[in-house]
C-alpha positions in Angstrom: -19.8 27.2 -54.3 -16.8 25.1 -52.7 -16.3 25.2 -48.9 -12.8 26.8 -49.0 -9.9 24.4 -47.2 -7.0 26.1 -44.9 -3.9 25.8 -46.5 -1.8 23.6 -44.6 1.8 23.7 -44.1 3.8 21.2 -46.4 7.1 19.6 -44.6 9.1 17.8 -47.0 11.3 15.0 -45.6 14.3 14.1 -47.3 15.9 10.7 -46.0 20.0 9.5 -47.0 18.8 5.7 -47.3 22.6 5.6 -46.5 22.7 6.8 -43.4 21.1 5.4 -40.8 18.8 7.0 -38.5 19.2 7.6 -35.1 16.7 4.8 -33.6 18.8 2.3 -35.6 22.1 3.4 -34.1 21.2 3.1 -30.7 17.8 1.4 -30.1 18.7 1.1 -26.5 17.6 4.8 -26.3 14.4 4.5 -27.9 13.4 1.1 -25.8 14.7 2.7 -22.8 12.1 5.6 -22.9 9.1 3.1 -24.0 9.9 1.0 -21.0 10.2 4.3 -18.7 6.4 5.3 -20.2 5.2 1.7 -19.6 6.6 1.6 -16.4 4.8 5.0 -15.4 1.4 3.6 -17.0 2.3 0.2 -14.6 2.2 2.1 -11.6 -1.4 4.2 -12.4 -2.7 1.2 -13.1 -1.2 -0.9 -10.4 -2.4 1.7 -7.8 -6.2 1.9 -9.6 -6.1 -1.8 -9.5 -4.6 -2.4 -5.9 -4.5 1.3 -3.9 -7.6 1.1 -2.3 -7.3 -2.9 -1.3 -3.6 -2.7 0.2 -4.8 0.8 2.0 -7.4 -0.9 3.8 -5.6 -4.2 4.7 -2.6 -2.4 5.6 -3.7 1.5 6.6 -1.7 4.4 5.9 2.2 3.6 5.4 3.4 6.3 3.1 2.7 9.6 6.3 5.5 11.9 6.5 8.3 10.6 8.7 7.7 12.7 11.3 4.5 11.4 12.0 5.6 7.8 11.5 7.6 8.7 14.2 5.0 9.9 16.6 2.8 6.6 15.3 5.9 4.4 16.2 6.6 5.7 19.8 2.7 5.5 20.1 2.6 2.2 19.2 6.3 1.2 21.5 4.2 3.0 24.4 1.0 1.1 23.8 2.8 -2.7 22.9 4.7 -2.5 27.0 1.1 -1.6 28.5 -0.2 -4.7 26.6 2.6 -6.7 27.2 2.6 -5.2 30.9 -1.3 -5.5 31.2 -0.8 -9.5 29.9 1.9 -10.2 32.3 -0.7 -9.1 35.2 -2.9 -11.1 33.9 -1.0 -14.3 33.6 -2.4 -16.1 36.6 -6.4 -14.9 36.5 -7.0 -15.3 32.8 -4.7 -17.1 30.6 -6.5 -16.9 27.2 -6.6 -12.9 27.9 -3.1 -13.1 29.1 -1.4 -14.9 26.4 -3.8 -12.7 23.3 -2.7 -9.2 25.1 1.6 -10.2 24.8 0.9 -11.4 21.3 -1.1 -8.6 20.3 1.7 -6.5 22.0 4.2 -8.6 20.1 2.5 -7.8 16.5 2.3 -4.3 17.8 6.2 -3.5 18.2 6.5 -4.9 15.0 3.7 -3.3 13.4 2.6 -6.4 11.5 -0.9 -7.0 10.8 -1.5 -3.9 12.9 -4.9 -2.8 11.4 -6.0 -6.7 12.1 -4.7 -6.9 15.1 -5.9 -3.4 16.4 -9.5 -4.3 15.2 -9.6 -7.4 17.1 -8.0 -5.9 20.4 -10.8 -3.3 20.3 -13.5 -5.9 19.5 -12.4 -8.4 22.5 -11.5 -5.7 25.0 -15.1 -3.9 24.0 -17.1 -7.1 24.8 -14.7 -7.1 27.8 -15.9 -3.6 29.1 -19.4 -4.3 28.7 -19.6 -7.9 30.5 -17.9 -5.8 33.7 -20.6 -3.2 33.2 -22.9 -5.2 33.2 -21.6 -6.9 36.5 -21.4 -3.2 38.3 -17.6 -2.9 37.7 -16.1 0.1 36.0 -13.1 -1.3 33.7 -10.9 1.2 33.5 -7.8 -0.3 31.8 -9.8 -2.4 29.4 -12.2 0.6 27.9 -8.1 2.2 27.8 -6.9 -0.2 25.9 -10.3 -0.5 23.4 -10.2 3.4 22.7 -5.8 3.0 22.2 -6.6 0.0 19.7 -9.4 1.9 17.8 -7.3 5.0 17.8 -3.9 2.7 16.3 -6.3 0.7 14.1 -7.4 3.8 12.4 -4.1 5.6 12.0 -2.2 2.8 10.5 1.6 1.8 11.6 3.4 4.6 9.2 6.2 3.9 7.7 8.4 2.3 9.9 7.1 -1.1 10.6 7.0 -4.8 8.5 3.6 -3.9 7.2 4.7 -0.9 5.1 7.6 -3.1 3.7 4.9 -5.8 2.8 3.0 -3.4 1.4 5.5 -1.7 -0.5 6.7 -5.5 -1.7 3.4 -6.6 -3.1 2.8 -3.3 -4.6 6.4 -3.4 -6.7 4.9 -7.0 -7.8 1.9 -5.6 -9.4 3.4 -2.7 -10.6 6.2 -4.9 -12.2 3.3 -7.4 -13.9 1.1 -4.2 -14.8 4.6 -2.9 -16.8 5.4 -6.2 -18.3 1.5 -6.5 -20.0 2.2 -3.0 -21.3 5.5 -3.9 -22.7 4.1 -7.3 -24.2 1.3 -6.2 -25.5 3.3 -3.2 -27.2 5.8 -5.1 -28.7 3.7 -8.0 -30.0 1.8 -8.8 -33.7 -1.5 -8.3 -32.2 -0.7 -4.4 -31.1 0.4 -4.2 -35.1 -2.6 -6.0 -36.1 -5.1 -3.4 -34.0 -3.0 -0.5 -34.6 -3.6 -1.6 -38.7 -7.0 -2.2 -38.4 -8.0 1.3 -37.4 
């Protein structure tokens, strides 16, 4: 006995060869959706290949803008007691001096942030616990290591240079992802694969 078979639907096609078909009148269309799918595959793999790498270089730039907003008065607030705290400085300790108004600087900007956070908590850390050591209670400097950790951690948001970078170098991957796709789709060798299978 013969396993039965489902009877499947039969389409017929019937083609004018003298009419052309609608790809052939206006290819535009039909390359204009392929490059819109390619450009949506760029982007997936763009963020698998670069997401996690550009989130911890540059922390979190893509927060709602109302908490960019709070980030960016934080960080206006924080970049005048740095500057502030560098300017008192400026006679004492130099070194300490001229780090807190760059650091300040790089701040209001909110370039390098996440770098330039780290490094404020690290030196004004090592800072704190030298004056402990000595018997001195450092107020402003365990301040401004807990205001660095607390800024290094949230990112700048969106309104700062390192969101634009970010957003730049992402657009250049996504824009080289997209063009492999569309290379690799409209070449001999995806014909030859696509044949071989």
């Amino acid at each position: 006995m013969f396993p039965t078979m489902n009877n499947a639907e039969v389409i017929t096609l019937t083609v004018n060869p003298a009419e052309s078909t609608v790809g052939a009148l206006h290819p535009e269309a039909c390359i204009k959706r392929m490059r819109r799918k390619a450009d949506i595959e760029g982007a997936t793999l763009a963020r698998k290949k670069s997401g996690g790498l550009l989130r911890s270089l540059f922390g979190q730039t893509s927060v709602s803008p109302a908490r960019s907003v709070v980030i960016l008065v934080l960080r206006v607030l924080f970049g005048a007691c740095l500057a502030l705290h560098g300017y008192l400085l400026l006679d004492s300790q130099v070194i300490l001096a001229v780090f807190s108004m760059a650091s300040a600087g790089l701040l209001l900007l909110g370039l390098a942030m996440r770098s330039v956070m780290t490094a404020s908590a690290l030196c004004f850390a090592i800072l704190s616990g030298m004056s402990i050591e000595a018997g001195v209670f450092p107020q402003t400097e365990l301040l401004i290591a807990v205001m660095s950790v607390g800024l290094a951690f949230s990112g700048p948001g969106r309104y700062s240079i390192d969101a634009l970078l970010r957003k730049w170098i992402f657009r250049s991957i996504r824009r080289y992802e997209t063009r492999k796709l569309m290379q690799r789709r409209f070449s001999y060798r995806a014909y030859r694969y696509v044949n071989m299978c």
